[in-house]
N, C-alpha and C positions, 0 to 999 in steps of 0.2 A: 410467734413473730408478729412485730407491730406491721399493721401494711396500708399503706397510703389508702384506703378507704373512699367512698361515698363522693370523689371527684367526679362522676358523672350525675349523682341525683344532686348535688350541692351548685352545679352549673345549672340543670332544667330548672331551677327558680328562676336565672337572671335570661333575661330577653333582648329584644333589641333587632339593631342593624347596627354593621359595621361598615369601614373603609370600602372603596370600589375595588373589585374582585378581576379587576381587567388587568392592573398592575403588574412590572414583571413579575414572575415564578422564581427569584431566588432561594431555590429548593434543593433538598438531596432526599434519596430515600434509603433506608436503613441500609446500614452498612457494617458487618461484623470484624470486630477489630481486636485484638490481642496487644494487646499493647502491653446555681446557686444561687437574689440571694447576694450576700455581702462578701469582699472581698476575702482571698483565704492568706491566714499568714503563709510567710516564707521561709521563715525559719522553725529547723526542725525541735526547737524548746518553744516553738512560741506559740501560743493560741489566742481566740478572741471570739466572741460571741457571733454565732448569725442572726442576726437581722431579722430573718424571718423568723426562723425556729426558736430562737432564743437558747439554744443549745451552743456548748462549746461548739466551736471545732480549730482543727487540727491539723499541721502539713500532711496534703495526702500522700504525700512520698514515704513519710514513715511507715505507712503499708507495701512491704515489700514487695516488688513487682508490680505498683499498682499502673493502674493503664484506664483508660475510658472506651465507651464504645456510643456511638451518634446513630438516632434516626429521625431522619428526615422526611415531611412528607409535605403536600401543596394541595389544597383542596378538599376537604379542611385542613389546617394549617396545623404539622405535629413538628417538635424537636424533641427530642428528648435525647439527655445524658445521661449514663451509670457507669460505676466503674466495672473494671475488666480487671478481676484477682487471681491470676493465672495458680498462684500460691495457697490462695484458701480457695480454695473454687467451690464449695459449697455455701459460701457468702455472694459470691458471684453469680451463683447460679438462682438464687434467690431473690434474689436486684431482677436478674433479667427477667425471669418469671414475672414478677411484679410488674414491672415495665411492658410488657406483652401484653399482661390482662388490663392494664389501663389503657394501652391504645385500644385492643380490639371492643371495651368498653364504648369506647371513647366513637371511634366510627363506627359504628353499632349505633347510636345516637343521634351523630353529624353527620352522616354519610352526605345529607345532600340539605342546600340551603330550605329556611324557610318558607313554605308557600309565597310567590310575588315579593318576596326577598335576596338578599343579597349578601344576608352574614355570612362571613365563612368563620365557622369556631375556630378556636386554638388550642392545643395540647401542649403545655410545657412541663418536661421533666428537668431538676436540676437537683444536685446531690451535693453533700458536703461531707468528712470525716470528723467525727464526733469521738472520736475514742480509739488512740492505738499504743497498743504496749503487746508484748507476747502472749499477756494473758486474756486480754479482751479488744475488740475492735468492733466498733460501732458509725453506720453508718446514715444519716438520714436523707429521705429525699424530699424534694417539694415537688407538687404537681398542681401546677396554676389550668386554669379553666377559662376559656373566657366562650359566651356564647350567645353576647350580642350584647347587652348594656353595659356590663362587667363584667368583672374576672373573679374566682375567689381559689385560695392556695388552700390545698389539701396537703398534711405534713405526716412523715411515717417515720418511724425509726426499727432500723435492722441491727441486732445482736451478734457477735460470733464469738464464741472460744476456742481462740486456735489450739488449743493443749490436746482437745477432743474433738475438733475438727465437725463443731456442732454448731448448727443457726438455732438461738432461742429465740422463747417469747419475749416481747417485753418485760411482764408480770416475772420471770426469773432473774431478774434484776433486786426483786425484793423476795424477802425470809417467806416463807409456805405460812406460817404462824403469827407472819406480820400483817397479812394481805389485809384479812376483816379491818384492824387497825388501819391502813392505809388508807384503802375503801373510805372509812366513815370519814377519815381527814380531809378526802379531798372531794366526795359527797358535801361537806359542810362547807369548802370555800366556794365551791361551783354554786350552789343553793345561794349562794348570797350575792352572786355576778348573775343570777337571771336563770341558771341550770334546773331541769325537772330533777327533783332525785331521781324517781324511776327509771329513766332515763341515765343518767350516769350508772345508776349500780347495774342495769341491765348492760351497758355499755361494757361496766368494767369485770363482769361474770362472762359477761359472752366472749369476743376474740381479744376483749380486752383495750385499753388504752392506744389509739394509733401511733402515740408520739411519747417514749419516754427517753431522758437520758441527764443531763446532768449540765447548770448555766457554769460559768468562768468562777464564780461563787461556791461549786462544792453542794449546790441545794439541790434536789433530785425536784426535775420538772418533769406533769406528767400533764399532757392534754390532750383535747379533742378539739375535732372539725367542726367547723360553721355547721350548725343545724345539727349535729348529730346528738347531743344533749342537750340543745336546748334552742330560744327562736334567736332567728336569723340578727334580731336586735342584740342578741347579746355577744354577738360576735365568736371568733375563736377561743373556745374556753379554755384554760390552763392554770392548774394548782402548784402551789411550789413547796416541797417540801425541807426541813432544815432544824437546825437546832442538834441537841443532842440525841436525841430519839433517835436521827433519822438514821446514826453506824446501827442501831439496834434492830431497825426495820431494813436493813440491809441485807441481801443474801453473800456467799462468798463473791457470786461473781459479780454481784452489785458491785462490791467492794471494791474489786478488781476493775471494773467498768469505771468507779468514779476515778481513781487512781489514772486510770490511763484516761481520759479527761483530761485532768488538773496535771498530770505531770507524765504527757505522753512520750515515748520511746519507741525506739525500732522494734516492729513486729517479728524483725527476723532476719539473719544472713546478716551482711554489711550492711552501711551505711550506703554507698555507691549504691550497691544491688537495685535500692529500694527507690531508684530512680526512674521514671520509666526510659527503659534503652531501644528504641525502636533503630531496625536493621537493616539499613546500617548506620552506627554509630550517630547521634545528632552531635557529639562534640565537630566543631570546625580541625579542619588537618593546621597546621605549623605552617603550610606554603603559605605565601602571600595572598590577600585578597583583593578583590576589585573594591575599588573608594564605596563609601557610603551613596546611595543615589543624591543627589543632589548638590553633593560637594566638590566634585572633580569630573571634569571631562562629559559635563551633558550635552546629551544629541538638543541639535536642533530644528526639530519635529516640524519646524514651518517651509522646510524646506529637503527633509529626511521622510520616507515615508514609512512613518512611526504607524505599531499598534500596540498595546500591554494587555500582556494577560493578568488574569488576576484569578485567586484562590481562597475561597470562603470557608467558614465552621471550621479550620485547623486551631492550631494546631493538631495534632492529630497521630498516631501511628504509623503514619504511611507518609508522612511529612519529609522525614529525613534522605527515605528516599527519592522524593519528590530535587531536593535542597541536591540532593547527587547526581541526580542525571542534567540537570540546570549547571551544576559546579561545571560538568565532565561538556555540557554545551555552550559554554559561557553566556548563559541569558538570563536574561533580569526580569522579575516578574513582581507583580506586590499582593501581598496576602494581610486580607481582610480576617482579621482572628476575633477569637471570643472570648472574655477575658478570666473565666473558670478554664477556657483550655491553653489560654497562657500560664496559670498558675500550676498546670496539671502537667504539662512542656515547657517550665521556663528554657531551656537549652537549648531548644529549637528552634523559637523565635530568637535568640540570641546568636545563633547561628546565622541565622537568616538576615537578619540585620547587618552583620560583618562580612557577609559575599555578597554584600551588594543590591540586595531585594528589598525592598520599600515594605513595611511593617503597617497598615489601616487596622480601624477600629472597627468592629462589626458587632458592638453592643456586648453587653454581660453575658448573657446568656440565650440570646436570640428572641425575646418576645418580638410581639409586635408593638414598636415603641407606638405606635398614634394611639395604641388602646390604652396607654398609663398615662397615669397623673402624670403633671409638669417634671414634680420631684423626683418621683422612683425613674422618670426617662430619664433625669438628667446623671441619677445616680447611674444608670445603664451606661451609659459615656463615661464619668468619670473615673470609676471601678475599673472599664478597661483603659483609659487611660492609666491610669496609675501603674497598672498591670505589667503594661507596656513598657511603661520606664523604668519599671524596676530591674525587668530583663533586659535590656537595651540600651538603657543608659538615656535613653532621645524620646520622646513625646512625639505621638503620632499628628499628623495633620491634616489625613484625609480619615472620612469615617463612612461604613454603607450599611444602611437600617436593613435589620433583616425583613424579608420578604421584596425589597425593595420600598419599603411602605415609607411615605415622607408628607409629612404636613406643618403648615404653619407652625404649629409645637416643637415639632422636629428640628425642623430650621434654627428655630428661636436658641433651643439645647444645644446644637452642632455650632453654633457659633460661640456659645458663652464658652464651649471647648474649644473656640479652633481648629474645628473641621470642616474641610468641604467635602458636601455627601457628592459620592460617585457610587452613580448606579452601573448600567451597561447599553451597550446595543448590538451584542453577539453572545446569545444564551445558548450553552452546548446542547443543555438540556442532559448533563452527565446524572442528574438523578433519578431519571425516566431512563436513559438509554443501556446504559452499564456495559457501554461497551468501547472497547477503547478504539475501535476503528473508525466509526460513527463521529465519538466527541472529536477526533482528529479532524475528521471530514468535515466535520458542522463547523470546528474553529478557523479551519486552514478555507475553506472556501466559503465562509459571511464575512470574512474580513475583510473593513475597507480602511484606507487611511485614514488614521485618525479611531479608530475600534478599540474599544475595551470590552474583553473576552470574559464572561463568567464560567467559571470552574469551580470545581469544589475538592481539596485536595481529602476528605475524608475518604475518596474513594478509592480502594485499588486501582480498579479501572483506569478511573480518570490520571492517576499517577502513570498506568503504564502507557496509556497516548500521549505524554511528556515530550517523547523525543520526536515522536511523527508532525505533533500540534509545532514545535519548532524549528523544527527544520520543513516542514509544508510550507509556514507563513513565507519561510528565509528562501524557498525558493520563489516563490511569488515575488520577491524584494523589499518585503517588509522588514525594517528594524525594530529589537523587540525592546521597550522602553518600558521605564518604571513610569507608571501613571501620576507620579508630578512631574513629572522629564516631558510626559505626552500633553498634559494640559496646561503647562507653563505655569505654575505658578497659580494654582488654584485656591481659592478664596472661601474664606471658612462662612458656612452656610450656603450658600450657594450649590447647587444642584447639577452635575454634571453627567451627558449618560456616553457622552465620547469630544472629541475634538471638535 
């Protein structure tokens, strides 16, 4: 099995200082859930390359039952995504593995800033679907690094055949007989982007290639990490295979792997099935709903004493029923999403939207936008923008950088999108505390008029303090607002942390 590799010796190159480490703590920490990188198609025919990987991918829904699972952590700064395959659970099980030994890598490393510094590293995990059909399903993940001047993406790709309920190698992708052949092929293009040979054939004899799997084209890509064959100038290396050879260097499950690629299909059960169904139901009931926030009947907070809660890193598993005990209290709230876990829950954001909860951007995939170029931040906005509307019909208008982190840059992006960033100034602190009596206690008594509460609905917990955190404020005499209801009409870039 390919496995995301060398993300911690490929980080100790890059040095530096980052952002001030005083900022809020918009944080969760891991949380197990049953339930990237360039946008994911929607449709279950459709696919399109990523961005990063250069790999297909593919609606994650066609993997039936597929689900996600989020951890969070703050000092040094981790996110990481994987899916949750309740259905093949030996592909599942092999994600999380992975994911475990790059964090404990990872703070193993960064535990603590550098001498008379002030870095805090970053661990990002994001994942995409590369390949789903009955007969193969393929899954890649990226793991970004940043650890003080730069960032660099470590890429893996994961194999599974559901028939035999088996994780392969990369390398079984390709004929036993083909391999030497292969080897020499992309020994020869790497050699000529800057690659040691030694280097690559050691590479591809030892655990083998981190990253293989198949571009929108049908050509089998196979690459390696910054540094791992060769110097840091030549960047991330990757050979591309094609032509007619390449069905003959093909093993069966290649075959079947490129196939489900190029023309992916349900894994398995229904269609519906393969939806993630988190319980209870994210479809909306047939009753009536309360208007959209902003178009009928808003409080007015100058003279109402307004607070909004608000809820980050969903959607999520435990959303729906977050979205049910709000239905069952009638209280409005707005959730800051991430726009891989809109594409992972479009139904639930779309839900969410139609009883009346106000729908923010909270970037693609949670980096820390001040550490990226202009472009990949701005593409971190638009990505979920677009995410957004697809599920919802409506373009968001408030947006909040993960970690709370906001600079000049930031600004300048939130604007060219038409958001105004909303931070907070009532942190529950639900990803340290995990406990739902606490987050209750910490929202219902820092709250003042005019407060914007951070939450995080990835958590059970923090779902089940839902009804206490509501009805506490409501006895204090707080009205609970969507936070464009509370800031009247807030202004894209501009920087908001309450009333």
């Amino acid at each position: 099995m390919g496995v995301v590799g060398a993300v911690v010796a490929t980080s100790l190159l890059l040095s530096g200082c980052s952002n001030d480490a005083s900022r809020p703590s918009d944080t969760s920490s891991g949380t197990a859930s049953a339930s990237a990188s360039s946008p994911r198609p929607s449709s279950s025919a459709s696919r399109t390359s990523d961005e990063t990987t250069g790999l297909t991918e593919v609606d994650p829904n066609l993997v039936t039952g597929f689900g996600t699972e989020t951890f969070s952590a703050f000092r040094p700064q981790i996110h990481q995504v994987w899916p949750v395959l309740p259905e093949q659970q030996p592909l599942g099980d092999a994600l999380r593995r992975g994911v475990e030994k790059r964090r404990a890598e990872f703070r193993d490393t960064y535990a603590t800033p550098p001498p008379g510094g002030k870095a805090i590293a970053e661990l990002n995990d994001t994942w995409s679907v590369t390949a789903a059909s009955p007969q193969a399903i393929g899954v890649a993940m990226v793991s970004y690094v940043f650890s003080g001047a730069g960032g660099a993406n470590a890429l893996g790709t994961t194999w599974y055949d559901p028939r035999s309920g088996t994780v392969l190698d990369n390398l079984d992708l390709i004929d036993r007989d083909a391999q030497d052949a292969v080897e020499s092929e992309v020994v020869r293009q790497l050699v000529q982007r800057g690659a040691d040979e030694s280097d690559v054939r050691e590479a591809f004899r030892g655990d083998g290639p981190p990253l293989v799997g198949f571009n929108p084209a049908g050509s089998l890509v196979i690459g390696f990490d910054e540094y791992q064959v060769g110097p840091g100038s030549a960047g991330r290396l990757v050979a591309t295979l094609d032509g007619d050879r390449l069905d003959g260097w093909l093993s069966d499950f290649g075959r079947a792997a490129r196939e489900a690629s190029l023309t992916p299909t349900q894994t398995g059960g229904s269609a519906s099935s393969a939806t993630p169904t988190p319980t209870p139901s994210a479809s909306p009931s047939t009753a009536p709903t309360t208007p959209t926030p902003g178009t009928t009947g808003r409080t007015d907070c100058s003279t109402v004493k307004c607070v909004a809660i608000t809820y980050d890193d969903g959607p999520g598993p435990h959303t729906a029923k977050l979205l049910d005990t709000l239905k069952r209290l009638d209280a409005r709230a707005t959730f800051f999403v991430l726009g891989q876990q809109v594409e992972a829950y479009p139904e639930v954001v779309k839900r969410a939207r139609s009883e009346g909860h106000e729908v923010g951007n909270h970037s693609y995939d949670h980096k820390d936008l001040t550490r990226l170029s202009a472009q990949t931040m701005t593409k971190q906005w638009t990505s979920t923008n677009r995410a957004i509307t697809s599920a919802t019909g409506s373009a968001p208008t408030l947006g909040r950088p993960p970690y709370g982190a906001v600079n000049g840059a930031v600004k300048s992006a939130a604007t060219e999108n038409g958001l105004a960033l909303v931070l907070w100034d009532v942190d529950t602190l639900d990803w340290k505390n995990r406990d739902s009596s606490k987050v209750a206690k910490t929202a219902v008594s820092q709250a003042k008029p005019g407060s914007i509460i951070l939450m995080h609905d990835i958590h059970p917990t923090t779902v089940a303090a839902a009804e206490d955190v509501v009805t506490g404020l409501r006895k204090r005499g707080f009205t609970l607002v969507t936070v464009s209801d509370l800031l009247d009409d807030p202004k894209p870039g501009k920087t908001y942390s309450r009333r």
